[in-house]
C-alpha positions as CSV (number, residue, x, y, z in Angstrom):
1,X,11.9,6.7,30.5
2,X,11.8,6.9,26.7
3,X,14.5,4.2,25.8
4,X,12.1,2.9,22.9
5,X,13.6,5.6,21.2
6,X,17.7,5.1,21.9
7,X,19.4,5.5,18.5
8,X,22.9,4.6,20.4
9,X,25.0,4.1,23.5
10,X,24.9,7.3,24.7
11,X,21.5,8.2,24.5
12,X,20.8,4.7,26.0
13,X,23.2,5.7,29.4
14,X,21.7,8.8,29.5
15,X,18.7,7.4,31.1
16,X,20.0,6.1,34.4
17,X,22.1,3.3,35.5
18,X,22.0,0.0,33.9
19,X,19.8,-1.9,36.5
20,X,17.0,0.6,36.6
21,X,17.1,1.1,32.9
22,X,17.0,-3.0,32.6
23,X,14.4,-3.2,35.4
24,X,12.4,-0.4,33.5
25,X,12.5,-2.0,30.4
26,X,11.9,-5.4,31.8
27,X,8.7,-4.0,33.1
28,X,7.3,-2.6,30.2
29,X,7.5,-6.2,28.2
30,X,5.8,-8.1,31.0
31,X,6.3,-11.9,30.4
32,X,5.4,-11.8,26.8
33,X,8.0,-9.2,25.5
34,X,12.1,-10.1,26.3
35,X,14.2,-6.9,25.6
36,X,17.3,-7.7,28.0
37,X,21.2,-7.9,27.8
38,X,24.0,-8.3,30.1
39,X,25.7,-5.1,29.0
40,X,24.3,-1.9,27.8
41,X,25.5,-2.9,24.2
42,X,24.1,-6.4,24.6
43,X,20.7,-3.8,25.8
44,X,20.9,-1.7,23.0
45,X,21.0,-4.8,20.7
46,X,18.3,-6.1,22.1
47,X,16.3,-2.6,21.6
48,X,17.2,-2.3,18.3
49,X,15.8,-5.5,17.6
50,X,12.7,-4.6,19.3
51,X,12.7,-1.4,17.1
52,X,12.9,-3.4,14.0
53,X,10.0,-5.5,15.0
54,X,7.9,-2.8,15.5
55,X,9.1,-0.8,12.5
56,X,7.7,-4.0,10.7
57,X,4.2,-3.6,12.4
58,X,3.6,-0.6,11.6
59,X,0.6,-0.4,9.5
60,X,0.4,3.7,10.0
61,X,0.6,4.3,6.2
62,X,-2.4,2.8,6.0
63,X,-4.6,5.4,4.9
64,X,-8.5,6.3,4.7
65,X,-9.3,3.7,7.5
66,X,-13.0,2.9,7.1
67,X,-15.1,1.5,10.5
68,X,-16.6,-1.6,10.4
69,X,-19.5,-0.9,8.4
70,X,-19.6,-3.8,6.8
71,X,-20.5,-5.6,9.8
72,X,-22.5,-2.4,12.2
73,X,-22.8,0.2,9.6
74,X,-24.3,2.4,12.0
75,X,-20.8,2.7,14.2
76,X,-20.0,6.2,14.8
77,X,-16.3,5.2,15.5
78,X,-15.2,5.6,12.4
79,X,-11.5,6.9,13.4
80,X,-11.0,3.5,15.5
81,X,-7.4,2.1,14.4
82,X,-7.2,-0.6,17.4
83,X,-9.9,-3.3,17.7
84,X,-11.3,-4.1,20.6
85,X,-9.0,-6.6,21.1
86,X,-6.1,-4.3,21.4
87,X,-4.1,-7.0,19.1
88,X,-4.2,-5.0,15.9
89,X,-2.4,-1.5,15.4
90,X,-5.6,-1.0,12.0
91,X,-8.1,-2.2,11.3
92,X,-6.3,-3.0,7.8
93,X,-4.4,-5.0,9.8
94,X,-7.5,-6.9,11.3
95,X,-8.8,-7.4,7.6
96,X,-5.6,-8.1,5.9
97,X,-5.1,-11.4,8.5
98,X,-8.8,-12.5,8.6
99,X,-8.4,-12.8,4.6
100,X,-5.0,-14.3,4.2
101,X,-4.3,-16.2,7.6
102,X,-8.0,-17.7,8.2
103,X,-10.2,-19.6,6.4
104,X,-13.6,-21.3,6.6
105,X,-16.0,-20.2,8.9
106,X,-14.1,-18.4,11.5
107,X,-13.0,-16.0,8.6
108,X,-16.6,-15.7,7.8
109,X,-17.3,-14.8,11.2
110,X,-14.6,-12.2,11.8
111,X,-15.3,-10.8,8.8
112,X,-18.6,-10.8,9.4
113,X,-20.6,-12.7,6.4
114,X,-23.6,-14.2,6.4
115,X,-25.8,-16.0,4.0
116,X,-27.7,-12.8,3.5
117,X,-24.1,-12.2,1.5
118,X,-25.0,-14.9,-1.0
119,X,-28.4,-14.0,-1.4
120,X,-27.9,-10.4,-2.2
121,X,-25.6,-9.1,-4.4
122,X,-26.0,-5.3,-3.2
123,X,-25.1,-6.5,0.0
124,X,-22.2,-8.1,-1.1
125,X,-21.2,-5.8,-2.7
126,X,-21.4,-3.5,-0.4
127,X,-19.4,-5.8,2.4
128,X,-16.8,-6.1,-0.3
129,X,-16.8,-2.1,-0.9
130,X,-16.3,-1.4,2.8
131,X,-13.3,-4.0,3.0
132,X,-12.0,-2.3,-0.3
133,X,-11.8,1.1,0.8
134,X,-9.2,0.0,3.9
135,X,-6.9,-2.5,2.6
136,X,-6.7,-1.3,-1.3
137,X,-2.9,-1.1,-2.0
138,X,-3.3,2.2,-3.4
139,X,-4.7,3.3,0.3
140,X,-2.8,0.4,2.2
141,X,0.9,-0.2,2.2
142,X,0.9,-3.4,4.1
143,X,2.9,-6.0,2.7
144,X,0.0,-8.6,2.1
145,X,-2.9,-5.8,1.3
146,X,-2.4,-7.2,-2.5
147,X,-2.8,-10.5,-1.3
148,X,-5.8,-9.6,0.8
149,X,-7.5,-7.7,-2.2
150,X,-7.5,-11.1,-4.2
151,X,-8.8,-12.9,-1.3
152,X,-11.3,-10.3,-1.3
153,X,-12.4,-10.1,-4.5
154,X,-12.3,-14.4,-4.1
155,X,-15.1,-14.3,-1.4
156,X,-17.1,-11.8,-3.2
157,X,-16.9,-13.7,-6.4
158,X,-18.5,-16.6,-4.9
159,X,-21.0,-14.6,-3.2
160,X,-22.3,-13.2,-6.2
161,X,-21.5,-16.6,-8.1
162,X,-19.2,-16.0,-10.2
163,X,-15.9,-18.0,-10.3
């Protein structure tokens, strides 16, 4: 039952009656997702807005996705655009809310640095590079990838010591 992608009333009707369209729907969300209505317009409301919200998480422009080399370079799963977790959609995503939601050492642990960073500035450098080539705005079209870059360029600067 495809009612994720209802444009309208119709289409939305077209899929069966209203209680097994409901109890479909219902399903798919779980206890964590509530896509409901009374009505099938109160429904389609209700998609709609579920729509929206995902239209808004959808990183997909993101381009040239990188894999996380700068934390296993040896990874052959380089096409990988969920984590492990299954929580982000990219792994821009991942990056772009380890650098602007987190801070102090669990950023440095999900983004992977270690002293070594502020000891060597070739492997900072790299580390920085590897971050770069996924969330760069000119690659990345998520709404904080700007914001992420300076954060970026923030953590590199006082790897390598410069402020």
């Amino acid at each position: 039952m495809d009612w994720l992608h209802v444009k309208d009333l119709d289409e939305l009707k077209k899929l069966g009656n209203f209680k097994e369209v409901r109890a479909e729907i219902k399903k798919f969300g779980g206890k964590t997702i509530h896509v409901s209505g009374r009505s099938w317009k109160e429904l389609l409301v209700s998609i709609e807005d579920f729509q929206k919200a995902i239209q808004q998480l959808n990183l997909s422009e993101c381009k040239n996705l990188v894999d996380e080399a700068m934390v296993s370079p040896s990874s052959e799963n380089t096409n990988q655009t969920v984590s492990e977790s299954g929580y982000f959609t990219t792994k821009a995503s991942k990056y772009i809310f380890y650098l602007t939601e987190l801070d102090g050492e669990a950023r440095m642990n999900k983004l992977g640095i270690t002293a070594t960073h502020f000891s060597s500035k070739r492997k900072a450098k790299t580390w920085r590079d590897h971050i770069s080539k996924v969330i760069h705005p000119d690659v990345c079209k998520h709404v904080h990838a700007s914001d992420a870059m300076a954060q970026l360029n923030d953590l590199y600067n006082q790897m390598v010591g410069r402020e």
